[in-house]
C-alpha positions as CSV (number, residue, x, y, z in Angstrom):
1,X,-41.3,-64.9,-30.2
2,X,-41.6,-61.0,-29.4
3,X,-38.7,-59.4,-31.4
4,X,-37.5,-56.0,-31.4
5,X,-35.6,-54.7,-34.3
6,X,-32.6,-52.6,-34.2
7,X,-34.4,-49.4,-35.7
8,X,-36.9,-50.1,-32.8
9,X,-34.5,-50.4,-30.3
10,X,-32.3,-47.4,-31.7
11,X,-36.0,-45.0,-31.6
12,X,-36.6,-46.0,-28.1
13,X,-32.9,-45.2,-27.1
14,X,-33.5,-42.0,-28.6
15,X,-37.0,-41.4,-26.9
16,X,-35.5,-42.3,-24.3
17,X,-32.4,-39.4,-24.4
18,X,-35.1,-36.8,-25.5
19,X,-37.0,-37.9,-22.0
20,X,-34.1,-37.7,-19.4
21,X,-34.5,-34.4,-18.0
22,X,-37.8,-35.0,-17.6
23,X,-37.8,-38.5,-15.9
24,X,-35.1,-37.7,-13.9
25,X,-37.2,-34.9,-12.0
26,X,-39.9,-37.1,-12.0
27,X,-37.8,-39.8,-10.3
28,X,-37.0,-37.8,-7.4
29,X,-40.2,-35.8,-7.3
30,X,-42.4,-38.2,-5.2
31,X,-41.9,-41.9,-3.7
32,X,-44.8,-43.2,-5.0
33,X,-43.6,-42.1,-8.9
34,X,-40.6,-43.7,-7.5
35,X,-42.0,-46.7,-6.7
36,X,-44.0,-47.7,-9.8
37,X,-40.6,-45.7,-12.2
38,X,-38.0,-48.5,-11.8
39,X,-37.7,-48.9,-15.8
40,X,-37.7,-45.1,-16.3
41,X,-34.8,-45.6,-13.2
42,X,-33.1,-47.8,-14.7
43,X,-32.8,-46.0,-17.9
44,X,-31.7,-42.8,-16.4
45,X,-29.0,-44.6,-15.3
46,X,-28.0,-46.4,-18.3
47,X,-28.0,-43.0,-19.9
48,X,-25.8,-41.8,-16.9
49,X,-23.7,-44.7,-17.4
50,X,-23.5,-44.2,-21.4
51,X,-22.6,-40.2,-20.5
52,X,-19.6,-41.3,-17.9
53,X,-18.0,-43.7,-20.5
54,X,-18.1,-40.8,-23.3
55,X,-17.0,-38.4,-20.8
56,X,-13.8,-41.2,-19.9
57,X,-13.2,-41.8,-24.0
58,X,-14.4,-38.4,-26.2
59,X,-15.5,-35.7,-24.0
60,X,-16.5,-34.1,-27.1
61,X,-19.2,-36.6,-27.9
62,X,-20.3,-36.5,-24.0
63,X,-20.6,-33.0,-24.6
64,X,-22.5,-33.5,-28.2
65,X,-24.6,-35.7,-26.8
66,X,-25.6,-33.6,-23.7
67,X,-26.4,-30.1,-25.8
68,X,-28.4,-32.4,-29.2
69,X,-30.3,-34.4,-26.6
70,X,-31.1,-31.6,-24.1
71,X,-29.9,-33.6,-20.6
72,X,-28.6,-30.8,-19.0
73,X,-30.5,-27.8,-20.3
74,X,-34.0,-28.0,-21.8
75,X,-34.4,-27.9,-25.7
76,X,-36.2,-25.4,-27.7
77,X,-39.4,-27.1,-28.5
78,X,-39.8,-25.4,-31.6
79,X,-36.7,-26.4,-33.0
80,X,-36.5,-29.6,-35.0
81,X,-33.5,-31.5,-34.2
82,X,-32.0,-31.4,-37.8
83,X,-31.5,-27.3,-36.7
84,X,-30.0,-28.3,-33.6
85,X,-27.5,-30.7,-35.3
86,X,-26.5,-27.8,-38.0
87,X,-26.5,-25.1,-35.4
88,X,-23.8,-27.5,-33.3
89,X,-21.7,-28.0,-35.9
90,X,-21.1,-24.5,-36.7
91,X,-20.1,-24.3,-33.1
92,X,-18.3,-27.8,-32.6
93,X,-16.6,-26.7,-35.6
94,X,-17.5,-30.4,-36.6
95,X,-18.8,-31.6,-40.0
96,X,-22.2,-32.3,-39.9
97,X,-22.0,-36.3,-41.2
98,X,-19.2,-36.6,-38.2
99,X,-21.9,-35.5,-36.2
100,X,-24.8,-37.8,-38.0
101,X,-21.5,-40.6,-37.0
102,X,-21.4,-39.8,-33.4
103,X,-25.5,-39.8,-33.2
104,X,-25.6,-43.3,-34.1
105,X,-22.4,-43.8,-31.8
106,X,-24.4,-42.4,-29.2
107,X,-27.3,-44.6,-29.7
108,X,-25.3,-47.7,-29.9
109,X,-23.8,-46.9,-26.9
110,X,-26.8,-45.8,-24.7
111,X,-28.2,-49.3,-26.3
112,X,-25.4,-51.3,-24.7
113,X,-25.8,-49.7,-21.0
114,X,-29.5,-50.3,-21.3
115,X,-28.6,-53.9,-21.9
116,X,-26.0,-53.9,-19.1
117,X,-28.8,-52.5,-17.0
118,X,-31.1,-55.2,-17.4
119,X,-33.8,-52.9,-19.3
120,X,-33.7,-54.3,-22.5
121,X,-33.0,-57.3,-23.9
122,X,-31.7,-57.8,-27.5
123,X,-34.4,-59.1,-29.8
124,X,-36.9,-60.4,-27.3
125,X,-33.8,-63.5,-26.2
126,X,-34.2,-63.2,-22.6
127,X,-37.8,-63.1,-22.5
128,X,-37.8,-66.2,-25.1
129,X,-35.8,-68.1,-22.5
130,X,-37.6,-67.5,-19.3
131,X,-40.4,-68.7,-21.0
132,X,-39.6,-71.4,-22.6
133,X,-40.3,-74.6,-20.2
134,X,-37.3,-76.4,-18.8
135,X,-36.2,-80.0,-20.0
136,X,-35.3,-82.6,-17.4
137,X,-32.4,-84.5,-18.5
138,X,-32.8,-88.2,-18.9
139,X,-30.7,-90.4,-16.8
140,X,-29.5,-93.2,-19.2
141,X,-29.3,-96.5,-17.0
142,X,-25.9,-97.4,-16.3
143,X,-24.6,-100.7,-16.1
144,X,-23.7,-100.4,-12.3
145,X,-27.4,-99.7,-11.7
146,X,-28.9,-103.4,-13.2
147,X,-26.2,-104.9,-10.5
């Protein structure tokens, strides 16, 4: 069985976030990148499907997760993302373990709609299924059928 762990889900939700901007301008770059992108597709819109529901339930997460994340404007490169985090919460006016909290949130959440999406499935379960080969069921003979 091909499991993923929660920490290994909750990186790739995050490499994912850190990749948007860039995969999004990819994805309408060229047909061809297009083509052969319908995972990084499908995450861009699980991430624009995570961004909609924060926007709908804490705009101020939605707008956390857009300026730590760097979706709408590019990030400094040579500023680590602990900087980033301490530098918002001077300006959020937000402690900085709330913000730590809505991180996670963020992840759990971006999780979820990549799910939903189809792109991931929890702990390898779909994949285990689909492989596994189907059982026939047995027809137990009835007493109508010796007649």
């Amino acid at each position: 069985m091909k499991a993923i762990s929660l920490p290994q889900l909750r990186l790739e939700a995050k490499r994912q976030l850190l990749n948007y901007r860039r995969n999004q301008s990819r994805l309408y770059r060229s047909t061809a990148i297009r083509a052969e992108g319908g995972t990084m597709l499908a995450w861009v819109r699980a991430i624009d499907s995570a961004r909609m529901y924060l926007r709908a339930q804490s705009p101020a997460k939605e707008r956390y997760m857009c300026r730590l994340f760097g979706l709408e404007t590019p990030l400094p490169r040579s500023q680590p993302m602990r900087a980033r985090l301490v530098l918002l919460s001077a300006e959020m006016s937000v402690s900085e373990s709330t913000l730590y909290k809505w991180r996670e949130d963020i992840f759990e959440i971006v999780l979820y709609a990549a799910m939903e999406a189809g792109v991931i499935g929890l702990f390898g379960i779909r994949e285990t299924c689909e492989s596994m080969p189907k059982r026939e069921e047995r027809r137990e003979p009835h007493e109508t059928d010796a007649d």
